[in-house]
TIPAGU-180862 format. One line per 5 residues: number of its first residue (from 1); for each residue x, z, y of N, C-alpha, C. Coordinates in steps of 0.1 Angstrom, whole numbers. Atoms other than C-alpha are relative to their C-alpha. Layout:
REM TIPAGU-180862
NUM) X/Z/Y/X/Z/Y/X/Z/Y | ...
REM end
This chain:
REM TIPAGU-180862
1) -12/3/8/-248/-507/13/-1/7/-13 | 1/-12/13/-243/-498/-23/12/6/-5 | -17/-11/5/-219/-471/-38/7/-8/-6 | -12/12/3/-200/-501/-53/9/-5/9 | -7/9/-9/-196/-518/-23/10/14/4
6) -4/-10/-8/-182/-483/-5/11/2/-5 | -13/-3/0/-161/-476/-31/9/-9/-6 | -14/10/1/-140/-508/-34/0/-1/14 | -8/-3/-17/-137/-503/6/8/6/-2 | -9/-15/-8/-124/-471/5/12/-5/-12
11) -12/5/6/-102/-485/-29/10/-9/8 | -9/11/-11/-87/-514/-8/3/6/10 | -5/-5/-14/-84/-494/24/12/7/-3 | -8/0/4/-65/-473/6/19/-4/-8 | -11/8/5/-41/-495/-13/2/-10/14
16) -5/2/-12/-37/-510/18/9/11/4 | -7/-7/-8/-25/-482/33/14/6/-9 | -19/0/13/4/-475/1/2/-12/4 | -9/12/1/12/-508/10/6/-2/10 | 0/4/-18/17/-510/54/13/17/-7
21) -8/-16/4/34/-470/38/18/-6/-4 | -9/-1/7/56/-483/13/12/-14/12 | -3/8/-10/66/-516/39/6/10/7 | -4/-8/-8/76/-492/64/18/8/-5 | -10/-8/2/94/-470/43/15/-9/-4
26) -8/15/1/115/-503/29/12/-3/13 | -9/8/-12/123/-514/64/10/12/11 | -8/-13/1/133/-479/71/12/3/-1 | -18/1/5/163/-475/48/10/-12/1 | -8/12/-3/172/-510/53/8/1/18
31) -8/-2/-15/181/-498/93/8/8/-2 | -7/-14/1/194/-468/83/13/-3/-8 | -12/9/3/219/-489/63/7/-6/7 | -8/11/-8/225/-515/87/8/8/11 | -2/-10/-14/233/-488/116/10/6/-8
36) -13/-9/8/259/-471/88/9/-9/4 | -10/8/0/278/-500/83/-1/-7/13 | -9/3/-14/277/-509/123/10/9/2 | -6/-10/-6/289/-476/127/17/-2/-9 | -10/3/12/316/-479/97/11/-14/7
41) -7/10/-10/327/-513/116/8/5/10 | -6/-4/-14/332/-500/147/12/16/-2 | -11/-7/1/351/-473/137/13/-3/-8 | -16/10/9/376/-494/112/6/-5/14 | 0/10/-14/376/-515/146/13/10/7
46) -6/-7/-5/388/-483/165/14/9/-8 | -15/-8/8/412/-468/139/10/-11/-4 | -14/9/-2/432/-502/134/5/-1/13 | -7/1/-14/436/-503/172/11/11/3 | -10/-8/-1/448/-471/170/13/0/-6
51) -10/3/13/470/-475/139/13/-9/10 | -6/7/-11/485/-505/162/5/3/12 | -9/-6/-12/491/-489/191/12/10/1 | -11/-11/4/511/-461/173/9/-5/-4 | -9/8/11/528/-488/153/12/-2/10
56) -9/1/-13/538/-502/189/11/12/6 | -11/-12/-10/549/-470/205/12/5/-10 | -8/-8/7/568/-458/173/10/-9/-4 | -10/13/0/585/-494/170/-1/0/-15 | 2/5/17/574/-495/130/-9/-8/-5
61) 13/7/9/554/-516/107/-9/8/-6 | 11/-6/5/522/-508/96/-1/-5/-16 | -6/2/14/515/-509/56/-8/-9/0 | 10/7/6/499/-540/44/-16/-2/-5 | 16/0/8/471/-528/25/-2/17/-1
66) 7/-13/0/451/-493/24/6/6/13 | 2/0/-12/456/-491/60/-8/10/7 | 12/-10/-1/422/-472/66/-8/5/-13 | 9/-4/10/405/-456/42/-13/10/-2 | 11/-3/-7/369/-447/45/0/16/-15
71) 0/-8/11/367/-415/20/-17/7/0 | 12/-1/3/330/-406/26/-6/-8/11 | 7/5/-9/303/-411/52/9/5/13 | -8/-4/-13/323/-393/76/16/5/2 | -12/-1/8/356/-392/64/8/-8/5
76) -13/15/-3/389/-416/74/12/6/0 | -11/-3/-2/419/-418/66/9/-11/3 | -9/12/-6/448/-439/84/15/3/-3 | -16/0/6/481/-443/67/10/-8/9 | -9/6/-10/510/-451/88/17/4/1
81) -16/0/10/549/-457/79/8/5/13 | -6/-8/-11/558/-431/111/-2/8/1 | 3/-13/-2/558/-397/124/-7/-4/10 | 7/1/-12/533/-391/145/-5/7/6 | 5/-6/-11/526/-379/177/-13/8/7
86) 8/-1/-2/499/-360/182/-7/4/13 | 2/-2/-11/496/-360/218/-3/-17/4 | 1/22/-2/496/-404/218/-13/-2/-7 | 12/1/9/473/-400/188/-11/2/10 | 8/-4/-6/447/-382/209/-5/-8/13
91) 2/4/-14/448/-401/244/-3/-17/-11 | 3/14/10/448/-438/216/-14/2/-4 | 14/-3/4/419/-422/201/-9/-1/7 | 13/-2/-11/398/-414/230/1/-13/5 | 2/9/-5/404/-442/244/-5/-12/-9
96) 2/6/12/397/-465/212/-18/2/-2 | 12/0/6/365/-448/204/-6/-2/14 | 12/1/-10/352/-452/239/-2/-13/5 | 4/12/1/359/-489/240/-8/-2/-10 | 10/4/13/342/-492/206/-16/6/4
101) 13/-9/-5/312/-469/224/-4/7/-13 | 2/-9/8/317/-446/197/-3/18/10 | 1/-11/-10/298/-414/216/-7/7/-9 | 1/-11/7/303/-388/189/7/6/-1 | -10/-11/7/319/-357/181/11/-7/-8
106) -8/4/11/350/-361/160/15/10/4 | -13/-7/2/380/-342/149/7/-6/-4 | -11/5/8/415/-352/138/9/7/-4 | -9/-5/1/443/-342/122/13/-3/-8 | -15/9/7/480/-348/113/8/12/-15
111) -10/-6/12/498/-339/84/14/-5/-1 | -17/6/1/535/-336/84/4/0/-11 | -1/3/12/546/-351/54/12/8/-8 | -12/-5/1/581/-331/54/-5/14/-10 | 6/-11/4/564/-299/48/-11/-1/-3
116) 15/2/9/528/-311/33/-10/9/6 | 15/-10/-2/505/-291/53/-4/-8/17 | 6/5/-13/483/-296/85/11/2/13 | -7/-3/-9/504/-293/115/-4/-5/15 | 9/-3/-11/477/-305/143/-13/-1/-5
121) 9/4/2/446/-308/144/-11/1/13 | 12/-2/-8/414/-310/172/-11/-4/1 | 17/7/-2/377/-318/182/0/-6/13 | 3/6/-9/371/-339/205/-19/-4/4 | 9/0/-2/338/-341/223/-5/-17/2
126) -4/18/-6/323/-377/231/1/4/14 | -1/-5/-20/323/-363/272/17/-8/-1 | -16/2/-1/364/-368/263/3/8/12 | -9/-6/-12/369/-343/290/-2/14/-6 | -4/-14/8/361/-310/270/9/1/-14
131) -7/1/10/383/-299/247/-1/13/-11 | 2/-15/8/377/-271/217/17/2/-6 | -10/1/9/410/-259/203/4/6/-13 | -1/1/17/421/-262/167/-13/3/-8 | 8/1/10/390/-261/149/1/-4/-12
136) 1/4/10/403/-281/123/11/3/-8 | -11/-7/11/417/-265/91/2/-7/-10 | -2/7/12/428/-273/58/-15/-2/-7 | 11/0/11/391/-264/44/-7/-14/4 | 9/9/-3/373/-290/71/6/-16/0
141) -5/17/3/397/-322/69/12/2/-13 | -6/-5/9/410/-323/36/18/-10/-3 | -17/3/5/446/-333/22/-4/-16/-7 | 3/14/12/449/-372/6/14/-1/-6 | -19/4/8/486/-372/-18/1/-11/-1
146) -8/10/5/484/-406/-21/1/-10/12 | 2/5/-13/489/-415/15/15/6/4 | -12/-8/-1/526/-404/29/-1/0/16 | -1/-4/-15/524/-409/70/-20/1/4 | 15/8/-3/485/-405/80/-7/12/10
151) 9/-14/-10/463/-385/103/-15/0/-8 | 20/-1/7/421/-379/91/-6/1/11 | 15/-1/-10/391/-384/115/-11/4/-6 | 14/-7/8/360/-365/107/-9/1/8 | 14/0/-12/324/-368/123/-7/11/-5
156) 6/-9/8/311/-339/116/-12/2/5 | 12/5/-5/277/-348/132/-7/-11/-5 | 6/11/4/274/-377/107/-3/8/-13
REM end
C-alpha cells in the first residue's frame, strides 16, 4: 500500500469517527430534553391534582390562569385562592407524586399570606415513609409577590 492510500484511511476513519461522535452527542441532548419535559409534564399533572383536591377540600375556586408556575428546572409554584393546610397539602402530595411515579426527593412550602413569611415547610423522601424535619427555609424555596395563596415544590436533586 502507498502512504497516500494510508493516509486518506486514517483521514476518513477519522472523520468518520467526528461524525458516529458528533451523532451521538446530537441524540444525547435531544433525550436529555425529552425526559425534562416528561418530567415537567408529570409533575404540572401532579400539582393540578393537587391544586384540585385542595380546591375541593377548602370548598374554593381555583384561579383561571397562572395556576402552576414552573420558575426553573426545579422550581413550582401553585397559586390557590385559599388557606392552606399543610398537613392535606402533604398526604395530596405524596400521594399525587406517587401516582404520577414521581420517585424523587422534593420539598414544599407554604407561605401565609397574612404575615408574608414561610410558615411550613418539609422534605419529603420518594420512600414517602421518612420524614426530615423543616429543612426548608426562606434561602432554599424562595418568596414569589406576585402570587397571593400558594405553596413551592423544590427537587433539589434535579
Amino acid at each position: 500500500m502507498s502512504n497516500s492510500l494510508i493516509k486518506r484511511l486514517i483521514i476518513l476513519g477519522g472523520l468518520s469517527i467526528l461524525g458516529i461522535i458528533s451523532i451521538q452527542s446530537y441524540w444525547l441532548l435531544k433525550t436529555w430534553d425529552i425526559k425534562d419535559q416528561q418530567f415537567d409534564e408529570s409533575v404540572s399533572i401532579a400539582l393540578r391534582k393537587v391544586a384540585e383536591r385542595m380546591s375541593k377540600f377548602n370548598k374554593s375556586v381555583l384561579p383561571k390562569t397562572n395556576l402552576i408556575k414552573r420558575r426553573s428546572s426545579n422550581y413550582y409554584a401553585v397559586n390557590i385562592n385559599s388557606v392552606i393546610d399543610a398537613g392535606i397539602l402533604e398526604k395530596y402530595l405524596l400521594q399525587e407524586m406517587a401516582k404520577q411515579s414521581i420517585n424523587i426527593d422534593f420539598e414544599y412550602a407554604v407561605y401565609d399570606c397574612s404575615t408574608d413569611e414561610l410558615v411550613y415547610g418539609n422534605y419529603c423522601t420518594n420512600e414517602a415513609v421518612e420524614k426530615i424535619e423543616n429543612i426548608a427555609t426562606n434561602k432554599s424555596l424562595p418568596k414569589f409577590n406576585d402570587l397571593v395563596y400558594y405553596f413551592v415544590v423544590r427537587f433539589p436533586k434535579r
